[in-house]
Each structure stands twice: as C-alpha cells, then as structure tokens.
N, C-alpha and C positions, 0 to 999 in steps of 0.2 A: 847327906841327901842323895838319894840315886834319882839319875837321868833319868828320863822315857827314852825306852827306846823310837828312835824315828821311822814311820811307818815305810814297810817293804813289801813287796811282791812275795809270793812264797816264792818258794826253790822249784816246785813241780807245779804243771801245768794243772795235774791230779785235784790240785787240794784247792782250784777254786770250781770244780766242776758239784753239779748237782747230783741226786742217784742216776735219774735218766742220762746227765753225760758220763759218768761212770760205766751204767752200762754201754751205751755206746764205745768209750775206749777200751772196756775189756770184750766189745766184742759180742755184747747180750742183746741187742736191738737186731731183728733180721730185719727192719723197716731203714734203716740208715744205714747199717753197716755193708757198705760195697754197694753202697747205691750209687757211685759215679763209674762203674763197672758197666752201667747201660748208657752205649754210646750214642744215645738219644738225650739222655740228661746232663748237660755240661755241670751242674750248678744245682747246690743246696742251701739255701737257710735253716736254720737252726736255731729253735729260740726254747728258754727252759733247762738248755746244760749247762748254763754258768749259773751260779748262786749270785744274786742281784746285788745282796747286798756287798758281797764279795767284788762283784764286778766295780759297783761305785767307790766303794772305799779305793780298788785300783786305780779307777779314773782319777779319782782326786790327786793320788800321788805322782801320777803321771804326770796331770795338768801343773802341781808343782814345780815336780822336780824337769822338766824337759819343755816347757813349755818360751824359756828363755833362749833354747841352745837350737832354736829349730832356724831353716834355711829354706827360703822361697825357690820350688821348683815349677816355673812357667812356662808351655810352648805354647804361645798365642796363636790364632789363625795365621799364616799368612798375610803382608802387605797384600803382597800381588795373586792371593787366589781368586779376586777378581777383573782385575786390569790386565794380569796374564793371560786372561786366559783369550786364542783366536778364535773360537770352533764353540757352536752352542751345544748345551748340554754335556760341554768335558771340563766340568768341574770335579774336584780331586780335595778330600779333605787329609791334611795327614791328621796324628794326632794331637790334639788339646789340652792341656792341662794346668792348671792352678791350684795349689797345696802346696802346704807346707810340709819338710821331711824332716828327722830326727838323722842325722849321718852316723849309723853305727856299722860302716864298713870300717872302718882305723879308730883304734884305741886310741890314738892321740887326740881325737876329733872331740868336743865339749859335751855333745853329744852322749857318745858313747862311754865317756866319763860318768855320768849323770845317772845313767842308766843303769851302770854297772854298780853304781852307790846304792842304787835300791833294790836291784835285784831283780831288774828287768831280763838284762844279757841272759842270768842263769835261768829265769821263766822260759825266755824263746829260744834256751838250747835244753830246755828240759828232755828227756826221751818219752814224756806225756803227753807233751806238745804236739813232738814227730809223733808219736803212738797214733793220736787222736785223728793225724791228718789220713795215716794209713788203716787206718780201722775204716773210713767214711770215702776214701778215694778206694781201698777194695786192695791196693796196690803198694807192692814193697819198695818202699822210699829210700834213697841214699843217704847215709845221717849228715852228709854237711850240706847242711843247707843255708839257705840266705833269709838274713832278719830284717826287718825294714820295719819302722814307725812312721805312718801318716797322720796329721792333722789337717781336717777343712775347717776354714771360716766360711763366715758368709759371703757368696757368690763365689763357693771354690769350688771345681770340679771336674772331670776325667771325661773327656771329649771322644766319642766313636771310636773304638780302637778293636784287635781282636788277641794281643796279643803273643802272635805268633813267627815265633826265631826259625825260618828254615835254613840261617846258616848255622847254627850252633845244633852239633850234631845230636849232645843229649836232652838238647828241649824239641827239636824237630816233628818229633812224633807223639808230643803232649807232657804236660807235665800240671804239676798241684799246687795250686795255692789255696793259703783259709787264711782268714781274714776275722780279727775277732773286736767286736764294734764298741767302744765305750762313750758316749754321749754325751756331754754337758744339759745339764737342765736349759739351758735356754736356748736351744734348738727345737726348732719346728718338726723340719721334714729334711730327707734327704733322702734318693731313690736308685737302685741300681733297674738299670731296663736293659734287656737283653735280647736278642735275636731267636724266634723261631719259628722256623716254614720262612724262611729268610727275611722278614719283617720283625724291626724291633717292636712287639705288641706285647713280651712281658715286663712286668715292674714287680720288684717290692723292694720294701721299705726297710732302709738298712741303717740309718738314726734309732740304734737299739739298746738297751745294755745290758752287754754281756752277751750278744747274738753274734751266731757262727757263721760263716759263710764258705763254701769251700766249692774250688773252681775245676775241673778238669779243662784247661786250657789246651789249646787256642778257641773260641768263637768270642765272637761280636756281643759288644759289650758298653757301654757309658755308665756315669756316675751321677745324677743330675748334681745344678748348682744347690750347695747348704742355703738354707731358709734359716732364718732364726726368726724366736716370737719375737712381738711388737718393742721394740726401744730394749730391747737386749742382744743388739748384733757384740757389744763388748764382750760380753761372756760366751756367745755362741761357738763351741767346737767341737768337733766330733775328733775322736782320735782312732785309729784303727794300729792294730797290731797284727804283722805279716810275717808270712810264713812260705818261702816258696820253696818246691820239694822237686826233685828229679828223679824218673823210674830208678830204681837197681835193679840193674839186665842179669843177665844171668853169668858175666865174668865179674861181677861186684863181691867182693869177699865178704862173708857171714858177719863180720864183725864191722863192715860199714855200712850196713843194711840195717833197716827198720819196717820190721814186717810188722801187717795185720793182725791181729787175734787168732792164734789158733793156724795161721798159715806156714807152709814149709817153705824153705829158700829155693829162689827160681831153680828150673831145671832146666839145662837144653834151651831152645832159643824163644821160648814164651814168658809172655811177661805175667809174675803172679799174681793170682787173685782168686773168687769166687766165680762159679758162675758161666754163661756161654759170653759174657761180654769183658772177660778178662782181657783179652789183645790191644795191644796199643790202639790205638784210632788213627 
C-alpha cells in the first residue's frame, strides 16, 4: 500500500503565482513593476497574483503544521503612559502589539522544524520570493534576507509604529518588506491604515487570501485588532508570511544580489532601479 504524500509548500514562490503575478515577477506589468520607485507611495496591495485556491490549500497546511509551535509576542501600552505623564498634551505612544510568531530565526527552535517539514523555509528562501519583492520595490535586493511568520487572533494587532532603524546603517535609508496574507474562513475583517498628508486617513483591507502587500519602509503605519465572524473567534486567524529585504548598494557582489527584471547591477553610488524615483528616500 503507498502512503500519500503529506501536503507541502512548493519549492518556488513561482508556482503559486497566477499569470498576472507572473507577469509581474518577470517583469511584464509597467503598472506594479517599480511602483514603490515613487517616493510618494510607501505601500501596495496586490490582490489576483496568487492562485486562491493554491493560496488556501497553503493556509491549511500552515495552520496545521505551525499553528502548535507559535510564541506570544506582546508590548502592551505602558503602565505609566498615563500617570507619568507631568505636562498636558505630552503624551508619547511607543509601539503595540499582540500576535503570535512562528520563531524561524534557529533551526533548533519547533518552529522552524515544522516549517522546514513542509517546505515553508525553502518557499521564503526561494529566489521567486526575492524576485517578486524586487520586480514590485523597483530595487536590487540583498539575497539574505530575514523570514518571519505571523498569526493574529482575535483582538490581535500592530499598534502605531513606523518602522524605522536609524541606527542600523543598512535599513537607515529604507528598506522592503511584502507581506503575503492567508486568512482562515472565520475571520471578519482585519485593516492596515496608514499615514498620508501626515494623517492616518488610508485603510485597506488585508484579511485576504493569497493578497500581497509590499512596503517601502520607514512611514507610519497600524494593523487594526482581527474581528472574527459571530461565535468563531476559535477558528479566527490570519497568518501572514514575511519577507524583509535590504537595498544592495553598489559594493554588494553580483552573486548576493537579487535584481529586478531586466535590470543591470548598481553602478557607482546610486541605488538601482527604473525611473526618476530610483534614489534611496
């Protein structure tokens, strides 16, 4: 009698993308591709380049296989951000947050066990992955980059923040992340709002599956609290799989680098891309 094999992740990022995200990672869309190239758009969504049903089949295995091995990451408000404070109107929020993480920094961790049994690790080191981040940020990425799995439940969520490292020399001046959303059916809503004309007045909705999101960080940013429908908060979680990417400057050697579609390795002291809004920000 032969086993089934037990469901996995593909190997490349490629092979759960639709035509439209196809063309987007080789590069065929002038409407996405090096659209975070204009230093007025921090931030894309992306709905339509992952195959759905591709996407849920992933969620599912995900929610199996990692859904045991995850580790509560909370920075609550402050005790004292209100009894500290002497002086009206100097109030001071740091950041907030409630979720859960999948720990796939150490092999050793249950985590990253788990992950690497299905074929997660080789999804998020795929060169499709990276491809897809640098085809859509415009800009040639350094291939080691950092993997990160999040889960929200309900009332989880990512408090005002923006961001941004100005002691860490290679994030200092901007850097990439994409964010790719797999959703449990019994989720409502769940909202990223975002800063601009210096007011958080934008939102969309990012309880998707299989929706992209890709950041040119640093700007101002929240995650609202997960909703789940009526008498299914048990089931209610969204899982997010991340991808954070650092330029390659122009002393980055050709073979740690992950160019755009179609673009040559930096030159001299500009960072590559398309376009008049290739320059760091």
């Amino acid at each position: 009698m032969v086993r089934a094999m037990a469901p996995r992740f593909p190997t490349q990022f490629a092979d759960l993308l639709t035509p439209k995200g196809r063309r987007i990672l080789e590069g065929r869309d002038p409407e996405t591709c090096g659209a975070l190239l204009d230093p007025t758009r921090p931030f894309i969504a992306l709905q339509g380049v992952i195959d759905v049903k591709k996407a849920a089949e992933a969620r599912d295995v995900l929610d199996a296989a990692l859904r045991d091995t995850l580790v509560t990451m909370e920075d609550p408000i402050p005790e004292d951000s209100i009894s500290g404070m002497v002086e009206n109107y100097t109030e001071a929020l740091p950041k907030t947050v409630r979720v859960r993480t999948a720990l796939l920094e150490s092999r050793r961790s249950r985590s990253w066990r788990a992950a690497e049994e299905v074929g997660l690790v080789a999804l998020l080191r795929s060169d499709t992955f990276a491809g897809f981040a640098a085809a859509v940020s415009g800009r040639a990425l350094k291939r080691s980059w950092g993997i990160q799995v999040l889960c929200y439940g309900p009332g989880d969520y990512t408090g005002p923040h923006n961001d941004h490292h100005p002691e860490e020399a290679d994030a200092r001046d901007g850097y990439v992340d994409m964010h790719v959303s797999l959703t449990m059916p019994a989720v409502d809503h769940q909202y990223l709002v975002y800063a601009k004309g210096g007011h958080f007045s934008e939102l969309t909705k990012v309880s998707t599956v299989g929706g992209i999101t890709v950041y040119r960080l640093p700007f101002w940013h929240y995650t609202t609290p997960l909703c789940a429908k009526k008498a299914r908060e048990d089931a209610a979680r969204r899982w997010v799989l991340l991808g954070t990417f650092l330029d390659a400057g122009p002393r980055t050697r050709a073979s740690s680098t992950i160019l755009p579609p179609g673009a040559r390795p930096p030159v001299g002291g500009t960072t590559l891309g398309r376009g008049t809004g290739a320059g760091r920000r």
